[in-house]
C-alpha positions, 0 to 999 in steps of 0.5 A: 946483910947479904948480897943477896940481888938474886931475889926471885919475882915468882916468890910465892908465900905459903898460906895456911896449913902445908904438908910437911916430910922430914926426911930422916928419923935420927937426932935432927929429924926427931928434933925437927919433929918436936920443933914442929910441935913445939912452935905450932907451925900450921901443919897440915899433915905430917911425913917422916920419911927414912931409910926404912919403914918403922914406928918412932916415939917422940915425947910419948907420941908414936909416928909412922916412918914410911919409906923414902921414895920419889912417890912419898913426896906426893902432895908434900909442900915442904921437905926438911932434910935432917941431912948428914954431912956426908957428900951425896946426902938424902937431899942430893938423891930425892931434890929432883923428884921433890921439887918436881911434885912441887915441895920446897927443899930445906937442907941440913946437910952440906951437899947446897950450902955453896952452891950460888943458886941456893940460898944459905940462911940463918932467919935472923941475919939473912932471911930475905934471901929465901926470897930467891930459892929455885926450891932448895934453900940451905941450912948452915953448918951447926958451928957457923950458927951458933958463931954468927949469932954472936958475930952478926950484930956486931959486924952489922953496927961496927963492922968485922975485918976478922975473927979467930974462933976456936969451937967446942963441939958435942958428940951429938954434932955427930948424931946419935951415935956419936952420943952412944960412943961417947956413952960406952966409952966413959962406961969403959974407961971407968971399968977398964982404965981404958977405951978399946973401940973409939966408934965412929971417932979417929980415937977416943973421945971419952976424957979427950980432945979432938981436933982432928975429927975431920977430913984435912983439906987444904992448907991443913984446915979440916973440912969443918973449918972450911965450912965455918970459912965459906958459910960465913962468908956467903951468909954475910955476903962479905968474902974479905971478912977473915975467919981464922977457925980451930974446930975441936971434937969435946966429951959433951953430949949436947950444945956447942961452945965457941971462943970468939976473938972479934976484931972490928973496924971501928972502936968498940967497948964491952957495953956497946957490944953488949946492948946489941946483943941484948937487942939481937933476936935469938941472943941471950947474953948471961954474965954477971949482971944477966945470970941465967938460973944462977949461972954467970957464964954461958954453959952447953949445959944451959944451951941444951934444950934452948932456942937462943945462943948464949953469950958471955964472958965479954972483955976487951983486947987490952991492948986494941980498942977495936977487938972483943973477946966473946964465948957462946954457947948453942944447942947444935940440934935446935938452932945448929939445924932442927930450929933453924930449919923450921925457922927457914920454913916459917919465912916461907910464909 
């Protein structure tokens, strides 16, 4: 799938139980944590590393947070970093220090993502390249996920010239408190009529639509959408594939959503697009003949909480036999980063 003609010769697998840190203790770290539980991965000994020292409850279990310095990387074998999305993250700080006590790095944050030593890595297309990390691999951005789940299987059997994408993005996508201002704001809206702090948001976000929740950059696309640009580009090793993104902040807590306008290079129909997606791992399709608990359309709703992309709503250009339209859904904390990570981390054995 990727260019990836960098493998490395000294690719060690890991064997048995390995020390793993998470560092971070927010919504992507507590969900790295439940990750590790829930897929069973041979941990060894577990570190959660934050700012500060402190207890955390996660699923009634409590666990030590312990402060992060280059010492507490001691022994650790691999590092997830919940990451932020802010420049010089966590990652930046303590990769010199990891890597030097011999940890594997894997980054949630943006700080890697385009750097050509590091490989970027969604399991499912693009797994061999963890094959030539330097000991940092990075994690994708959560709206690039959740789009090349759907995109993927279909670039690989009849080709992508171009895709427009606008997305519906969670709260969450922001972290923990961007799920409490949205919380506070509905409470104040409905009391007040009205929102008089929009918290970490531009303006509010209850009852709203944002699309201009990130910085602008250049040629007035968003940080954000440059994001879904790049990454999908390196992932899929094809820089003349065309991403035409709109991101857009919703008031929902959890999972995002995506429109996905796909023009291939060869004829494609609804069923053929379908049957490989059916086949793809981590795709779920959901539409009338596949409901999902009843439900007929991939709702974030449904995502929550799910380990694949949803994906329905599938229907021809009708006036050009090589374009589909598609809408997908995916939970931003799992398979937009916390999964995706521990998946990552699995390829390393």
């Amino acid at each position: 799938m990727s260019n990836s003609v960098k493998k490395s010769s000294s690719f060690k697998k890991f064997k048995g139980p390995v020390t793993v840190a998470v560092i971070g203790a927010g919504a992507v770290g507590k969900e790295m944590v439940r990750i590790l539980n829930q897929r069973k991965f041979p941990v060894k000994e577990l570190k959660i590393m934050a700012r500060s020292a402190r207890k955390l409850e996660i699923d009634g279990k409590s666990y030590d947070v312990i402060e992060t310095k280059p010492e507490a990387f001691a022994g650790v074998q691999i590092a997830l970093f919940a990451g932020t999305e802010g420049e010089k993250g966590a990652a930046v700080t303590f990769a010199p220090e990891a890597i030097k006590r011999g940890a594997v790095l894997i980054d949630n944050g943006s700080d890697f993502r385009m750097d050509e030593t590091v490989p970027l890595v969604i399991p499912e297309i693009n797994g061999e390249d963890v094959q030539w990390h330097k000991g940092i691999i990075a994690n994708p951005n959560c709206t690039t996920a959740v789009l090349l789940m759907a995109l993927a299987p279909i670039y690989r059997k009849f080709g992508v010239k171009r895709a427009i994408v606008s997305t519906y993005q969670a709260v969450s996508g922001a972290g923990a408190k961007g799920v409490s201002d949205l919380r506070s704001q509905v409470e104040e809206y409905l009391s007040q009529g009205k929102v008089t702090d929009s918290g970490i948001f531009p303006d509010p976000i209850a009852f709203n639509l944002l699309a201009h929740n990130w910085k602008i950059e250049e040629e007035g696309y968003s940080n954000e959408e440059w994001k879904v640009i790049q990454e999908t580009q390196k992932i899929l090793g094809d820089k003349k594939i065309q991403i035409i993104p709109t991101t857009v902040r919703v008031p929902v807590f959890n999972s995002h959503a995506e429109s996905i306008y796909l023009e291939t290079k060869k004829p494609i129909t609804v069923e053929a697009a379908k049957a490989i997606l059916n086949e793809f791992p981590g795709v779920l399709v959901v539409d009338e003949s596949s409901p999902l608990n009843g439900k007929k359309c991939p709702m974030p709703l449904d995502a929550s909480g799910r380990d694949e992309v949803l994906v329905g709503r599938l229907r021809k250009d009708l006036q050009n036999d090589k374009a589909l339209l598609l809408w997908a859904s995916g939970d931003n904390l799992r398979k937009g980063a916390a999964l995706n990570a521990v998946q990552i981390a699995e390829c390393l054995f």
